[in-house]
C-alpha positions as CSV (number, residue, x, y, z in Angstrom):
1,X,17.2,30.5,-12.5
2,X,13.9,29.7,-14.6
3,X,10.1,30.6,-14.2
4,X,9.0,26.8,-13.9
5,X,5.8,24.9,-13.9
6,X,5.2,21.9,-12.8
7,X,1.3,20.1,-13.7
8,X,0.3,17.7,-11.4
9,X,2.7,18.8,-8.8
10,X,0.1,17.8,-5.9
11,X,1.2,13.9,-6.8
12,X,3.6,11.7,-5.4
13,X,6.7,12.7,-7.7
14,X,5.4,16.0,-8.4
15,X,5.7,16.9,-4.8
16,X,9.5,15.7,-5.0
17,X,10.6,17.2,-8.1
18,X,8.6,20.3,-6.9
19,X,10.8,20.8,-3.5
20,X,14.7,19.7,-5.9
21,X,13.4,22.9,-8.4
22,X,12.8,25.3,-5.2
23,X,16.1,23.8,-3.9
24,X,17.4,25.0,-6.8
25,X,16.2,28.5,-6.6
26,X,13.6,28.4,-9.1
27,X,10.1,29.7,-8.8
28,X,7.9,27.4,-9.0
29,X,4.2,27.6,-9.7
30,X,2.3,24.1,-8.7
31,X,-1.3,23.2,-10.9
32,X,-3.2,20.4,-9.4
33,X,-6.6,19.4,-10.0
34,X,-7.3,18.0,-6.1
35,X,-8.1,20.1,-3.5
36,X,-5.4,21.1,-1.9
37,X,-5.8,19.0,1.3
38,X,-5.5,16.1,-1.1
39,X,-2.0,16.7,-2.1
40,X,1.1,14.8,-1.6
41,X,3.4,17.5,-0.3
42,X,2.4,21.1,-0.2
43,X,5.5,23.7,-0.6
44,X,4.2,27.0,0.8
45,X,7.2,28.5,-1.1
46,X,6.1,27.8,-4.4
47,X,2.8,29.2,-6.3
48,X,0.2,26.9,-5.4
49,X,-2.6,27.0,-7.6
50,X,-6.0,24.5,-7.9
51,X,-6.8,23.7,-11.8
52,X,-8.2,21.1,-14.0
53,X,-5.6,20.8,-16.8
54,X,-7.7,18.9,-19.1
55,X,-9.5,22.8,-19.7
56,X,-7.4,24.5,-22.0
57,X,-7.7,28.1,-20.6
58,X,-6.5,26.8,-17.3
59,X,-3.4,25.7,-19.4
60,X,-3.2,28.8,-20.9
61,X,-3.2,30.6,-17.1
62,X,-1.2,28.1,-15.9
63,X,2.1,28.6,-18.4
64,X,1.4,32.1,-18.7
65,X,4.9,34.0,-17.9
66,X,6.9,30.9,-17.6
67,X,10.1,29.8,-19.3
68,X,9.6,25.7,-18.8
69,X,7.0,23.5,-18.0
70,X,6.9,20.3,-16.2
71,X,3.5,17.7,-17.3
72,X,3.3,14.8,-14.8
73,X,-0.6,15.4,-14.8
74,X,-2.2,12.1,-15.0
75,X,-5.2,9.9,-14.0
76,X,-2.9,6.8,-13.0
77,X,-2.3,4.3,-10.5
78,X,-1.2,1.0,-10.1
79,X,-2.1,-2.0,-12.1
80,X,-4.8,-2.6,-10.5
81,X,-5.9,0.7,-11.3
82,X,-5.0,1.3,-14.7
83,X,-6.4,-2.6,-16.2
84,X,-9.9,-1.3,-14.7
85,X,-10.0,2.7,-15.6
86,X,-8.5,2.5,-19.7
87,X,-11.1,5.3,-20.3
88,X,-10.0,7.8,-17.2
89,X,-6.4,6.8,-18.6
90,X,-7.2,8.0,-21.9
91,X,-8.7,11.3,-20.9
92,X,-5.1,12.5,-19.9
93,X,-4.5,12.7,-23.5
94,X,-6.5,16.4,-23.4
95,X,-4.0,17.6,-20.6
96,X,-0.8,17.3,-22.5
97,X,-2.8,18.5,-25.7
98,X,-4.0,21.1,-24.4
99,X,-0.7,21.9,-22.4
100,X,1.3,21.8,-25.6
101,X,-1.1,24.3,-27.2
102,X,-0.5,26.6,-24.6
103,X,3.2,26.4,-24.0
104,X,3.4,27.2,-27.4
105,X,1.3,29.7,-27.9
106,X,2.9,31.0,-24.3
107,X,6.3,31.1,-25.9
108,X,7.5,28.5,-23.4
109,X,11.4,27.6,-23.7
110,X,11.0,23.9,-22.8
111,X,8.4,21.2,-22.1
112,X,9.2,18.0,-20.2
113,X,6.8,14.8,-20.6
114,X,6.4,11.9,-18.3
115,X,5.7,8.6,-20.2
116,X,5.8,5.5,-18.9
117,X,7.6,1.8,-20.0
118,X,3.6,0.5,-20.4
119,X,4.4,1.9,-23.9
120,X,6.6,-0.7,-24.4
121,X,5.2,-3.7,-27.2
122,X,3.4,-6.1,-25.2
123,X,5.0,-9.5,-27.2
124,X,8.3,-8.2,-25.8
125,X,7.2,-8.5,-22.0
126,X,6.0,-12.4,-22.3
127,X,8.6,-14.1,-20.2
128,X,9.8,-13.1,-16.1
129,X,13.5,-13.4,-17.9
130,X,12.6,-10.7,-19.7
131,X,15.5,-9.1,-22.1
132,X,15.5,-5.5,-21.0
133,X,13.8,-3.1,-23.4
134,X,15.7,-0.9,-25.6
135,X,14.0,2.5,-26.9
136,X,13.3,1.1,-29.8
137,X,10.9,-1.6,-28.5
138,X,8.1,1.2,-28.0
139,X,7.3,-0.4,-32.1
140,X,5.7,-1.3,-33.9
141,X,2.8,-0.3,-31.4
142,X,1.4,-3.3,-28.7
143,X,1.4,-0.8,-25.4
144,X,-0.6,-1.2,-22.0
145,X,-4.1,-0.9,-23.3
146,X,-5.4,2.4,-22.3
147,X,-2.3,3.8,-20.1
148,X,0.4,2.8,-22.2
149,X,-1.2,4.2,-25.3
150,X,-2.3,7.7,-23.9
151,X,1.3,7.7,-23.0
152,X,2.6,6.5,-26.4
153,X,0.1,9.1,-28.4
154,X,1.1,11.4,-25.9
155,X,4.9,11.3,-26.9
156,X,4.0,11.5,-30.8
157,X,2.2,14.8,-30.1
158,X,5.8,16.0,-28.0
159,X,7.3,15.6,-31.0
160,X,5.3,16.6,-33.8
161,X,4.9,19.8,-31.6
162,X,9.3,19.9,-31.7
163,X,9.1,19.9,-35.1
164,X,6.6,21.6,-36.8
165,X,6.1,24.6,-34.0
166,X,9.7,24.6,-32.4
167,X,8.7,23.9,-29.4
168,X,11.7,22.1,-27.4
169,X,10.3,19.1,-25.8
170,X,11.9,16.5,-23.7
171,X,10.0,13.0,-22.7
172,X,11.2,10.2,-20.5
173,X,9.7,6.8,-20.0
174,X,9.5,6.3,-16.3
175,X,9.8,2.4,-14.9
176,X,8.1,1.9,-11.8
177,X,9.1,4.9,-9.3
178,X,8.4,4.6,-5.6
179,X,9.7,6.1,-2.1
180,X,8.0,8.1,0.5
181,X,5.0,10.8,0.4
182,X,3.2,8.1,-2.4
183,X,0.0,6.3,-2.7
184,X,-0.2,3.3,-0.2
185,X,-3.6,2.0,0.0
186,X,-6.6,3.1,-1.8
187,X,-6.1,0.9,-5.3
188,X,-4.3,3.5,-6.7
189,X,-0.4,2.3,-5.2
190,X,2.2,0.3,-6.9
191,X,3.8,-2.9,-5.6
192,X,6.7,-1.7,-2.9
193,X,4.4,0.6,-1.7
194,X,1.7,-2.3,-1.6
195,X,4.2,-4.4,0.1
196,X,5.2,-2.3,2.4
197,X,1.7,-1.5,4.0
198,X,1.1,-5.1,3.6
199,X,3.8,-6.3,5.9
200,X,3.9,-3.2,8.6
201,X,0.2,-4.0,9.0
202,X,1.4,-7.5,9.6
203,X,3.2,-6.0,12.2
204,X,1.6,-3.9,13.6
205,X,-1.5,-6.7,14.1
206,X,0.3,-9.4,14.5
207,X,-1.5,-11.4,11.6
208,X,1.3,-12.5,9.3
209,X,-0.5,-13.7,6.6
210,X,-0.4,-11.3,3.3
211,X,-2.0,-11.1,-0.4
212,X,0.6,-11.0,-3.5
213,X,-1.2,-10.5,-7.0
214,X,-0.3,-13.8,-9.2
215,X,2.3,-16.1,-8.5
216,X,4.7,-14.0,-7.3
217,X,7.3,-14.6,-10.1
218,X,6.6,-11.6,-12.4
219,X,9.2,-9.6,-12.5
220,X,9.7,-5.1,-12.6
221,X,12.6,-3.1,-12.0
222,X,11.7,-0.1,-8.9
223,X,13.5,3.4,-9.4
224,X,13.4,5.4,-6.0
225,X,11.8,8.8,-6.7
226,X,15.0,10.8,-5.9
227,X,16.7,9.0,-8.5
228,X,13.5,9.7,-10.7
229,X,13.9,13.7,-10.2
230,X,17.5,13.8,-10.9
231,X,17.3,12.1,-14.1
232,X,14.0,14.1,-14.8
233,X,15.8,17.4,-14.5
234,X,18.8,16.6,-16.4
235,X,16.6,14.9,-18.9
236,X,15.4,18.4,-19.4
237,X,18.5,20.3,-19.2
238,X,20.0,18.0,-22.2
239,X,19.9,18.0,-25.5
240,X,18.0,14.4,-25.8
241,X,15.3,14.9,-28.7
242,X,13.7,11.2,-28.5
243,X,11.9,9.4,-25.4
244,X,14.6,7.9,-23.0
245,X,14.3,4.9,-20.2
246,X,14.2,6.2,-16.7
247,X,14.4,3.6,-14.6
248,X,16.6,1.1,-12.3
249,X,17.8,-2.0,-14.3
250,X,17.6,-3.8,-11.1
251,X,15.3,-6.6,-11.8
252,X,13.5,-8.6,-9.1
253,X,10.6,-10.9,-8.9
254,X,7.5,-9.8,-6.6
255,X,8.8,-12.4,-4.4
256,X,12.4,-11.0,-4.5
257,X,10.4,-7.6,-3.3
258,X,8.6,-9.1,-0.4
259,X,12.2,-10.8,0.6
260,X,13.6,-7.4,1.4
261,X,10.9,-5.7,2.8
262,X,10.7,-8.9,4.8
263,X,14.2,-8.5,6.0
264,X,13.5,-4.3,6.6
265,X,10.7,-5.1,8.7
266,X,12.4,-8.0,10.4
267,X,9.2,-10.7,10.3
268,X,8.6,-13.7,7.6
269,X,4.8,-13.5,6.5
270,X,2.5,-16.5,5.0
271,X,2.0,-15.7,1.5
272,X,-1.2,-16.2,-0.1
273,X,-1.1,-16.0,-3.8
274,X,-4.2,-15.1,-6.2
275,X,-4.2,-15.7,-9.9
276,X,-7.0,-14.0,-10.2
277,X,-6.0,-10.4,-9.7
278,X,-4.2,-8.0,-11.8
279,X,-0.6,-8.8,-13.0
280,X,0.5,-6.7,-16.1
281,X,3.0,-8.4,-18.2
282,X,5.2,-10.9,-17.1
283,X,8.3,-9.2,-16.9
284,X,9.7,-5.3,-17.4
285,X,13.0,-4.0,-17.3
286,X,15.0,-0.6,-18.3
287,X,17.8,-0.9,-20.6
288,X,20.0,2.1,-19.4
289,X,22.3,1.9,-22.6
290,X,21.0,5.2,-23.8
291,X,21.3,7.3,-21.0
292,X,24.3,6.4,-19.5
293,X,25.9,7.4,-23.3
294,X,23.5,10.7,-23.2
295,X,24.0,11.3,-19.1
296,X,27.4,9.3,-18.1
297,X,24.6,8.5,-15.5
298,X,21.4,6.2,-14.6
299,X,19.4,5.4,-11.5
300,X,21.8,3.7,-9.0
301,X,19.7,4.1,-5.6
302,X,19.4,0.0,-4.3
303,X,16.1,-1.2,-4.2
304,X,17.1,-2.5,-0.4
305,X,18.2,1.1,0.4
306,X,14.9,3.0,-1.1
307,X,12.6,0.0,0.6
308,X,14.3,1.0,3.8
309,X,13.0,4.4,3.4
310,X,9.7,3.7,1.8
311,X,9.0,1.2,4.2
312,X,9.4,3.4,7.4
313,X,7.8,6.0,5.8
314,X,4.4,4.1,5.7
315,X,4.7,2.1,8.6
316,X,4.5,5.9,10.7
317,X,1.9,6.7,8.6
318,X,-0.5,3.8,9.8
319,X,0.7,3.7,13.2
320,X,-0.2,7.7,13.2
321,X,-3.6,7.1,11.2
322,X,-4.5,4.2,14.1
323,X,-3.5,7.0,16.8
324,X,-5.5,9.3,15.1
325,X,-8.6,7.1,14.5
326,X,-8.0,5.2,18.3
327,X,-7.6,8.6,20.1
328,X,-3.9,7.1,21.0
329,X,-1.4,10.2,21.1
């Protein structure tokens, strides 16, 4: 069992991945830089500590006496989020710098990195029938402006940091990950999560009439966060040297999306479509050739099956935040 710590473990998969490691009889020590009422999921077995990570003597605390280190520390969100705050985005950049720095210095054993697929060359994403992107198609560089090339930097300093200090790092390209205890409302969430709240609150107020962002006909592969922890752990276990896709290869439109939450929630809703908002490119998909050759595995939790979950998850959270507001107990 390993000394492990996980940045950003206050977040939405940081709190899942935090719980699997305890599971597994690690010890765990948790950095966050929100206030701990602000966090996702609190684990009062783990070592919970408050920290910016961008500050690289709270990096150097924070690995200090630990064998591996987790770095899902990010300013993030959705894409509504991330077209409007490039800058914010960017800044992440100085928490894993500063995070490799001290892990190194710290003697750390391994270092796992959470990229994302907006790495991925923006000419290659044109079309909704979108051929599903290979490792390779992280070049020649056309990332998500901001996001996507914090990220892709990000994973250039892993690996000059494998190869000129020794440093065993391990980064995977996450596609889309959703599922309960995540962002919902606020401008931060992504779409099934966007979805969901969108048609429970249709629900629960009888007004069946919901916003989608663009036409509808974009299309993203969804990879349910238990899937996402899994693959992150093993990912980190193996002996996989070069960024790997994690993510479902189950592509749907946005339209496809609302169809099953539709169906969960048992309602149809009036769709009102506007052009006008933030879309991201027109269609994204994980090819899962590599990892199933590394693994013999890849994500394999349905979409309909982690809706399901996702769904009722934030449908109880707005029927208890109108209880709590209303007085209604």
């Amino acid at each position: 069992m390993a000394k492990v710590r996980v940045g950003g473990g206050g977040g939405f998969i940081g709190g899942h991945l935090v719980r699997s490691l305890l599971d597994d009889g690690h010890e765990v020590r948790v950095v966050d830089v929100k206030p701990m009422d602000e966090w996702y999921q609190v684990h009062d077995d783990a070592e919970n500590r408050i920290g910016d990570l961008t500050l690289i003597d709270v990096c150097a605390a924070s690995v200090a006496g630990v064998d591996e280190v987790y770095n899902l520390a990010a300013d993030m969100g959705g894409m509504g989020f991330i077209e409007n705050n490039r800058a914010l985005c960017m800044l992440s950049v100085l928490t894993t710098t500063h995070l490799l720095m001290a892990s190194r210095d710290a003697d750390v054993q391994r270092f796992f990195f959470s990229s994302s697929a907006c790495v991925y060359a923006a000419d290659k994403q044109t079309s909704a029938d979108v051929v599903a992107l290979a490792e390779a198609d992280a070049y020649p560089a056309m990332p998500e402006d901001g996001y996507g090339w914090e990220k892709l930097f990000s994973e250039r300093m892993c690996r000059h940091f494998r190869e000129d200090f020794g440093l065993q790092t391990r980064v995977a390209r996450y596609h889309n990950v959703y599922g309960p205890y995540g962002t919902y409302d606020g401008g931060r969430e992504k779409a099934p999560a966007a979805i969901s709240r969108k048609i429970a609150q249709a629900v629960l107020t009888g007004d069946h009439s919901i916003e989608i962002w663009g036409d509808g006909e974009q299309t993203r592969s969804f990879m349910y966060v238990d899937d996402c922890v899994f693959g992150t752990k093993a990912i980190m276990a193996s002996d996989i040297i070069e960024p790997i896709n994690l993510g479902s290869d189950e592509l749907v439109t946005i339209n496809q999306l609302v169809d099953i939450v539709e169906g969960i929630a048992g309602i149809t809703v009036e769709r009102r479509y506007d052009l006008t908002a933030p879309q991201g490119v027109r269609g994204r998909n994980s090819d899962n050739t590599m990892i199933r050759a590394e693994l013999g595995w890849e994500p394999s939790i349905r979409l309909q099956e982690g809706l399901a979950k996702t769904y009722a998850w934030i449908y109880d959270q707005l029927v208890a935040r109108e209880g709590s507001v209303s007085g209604v107990r």
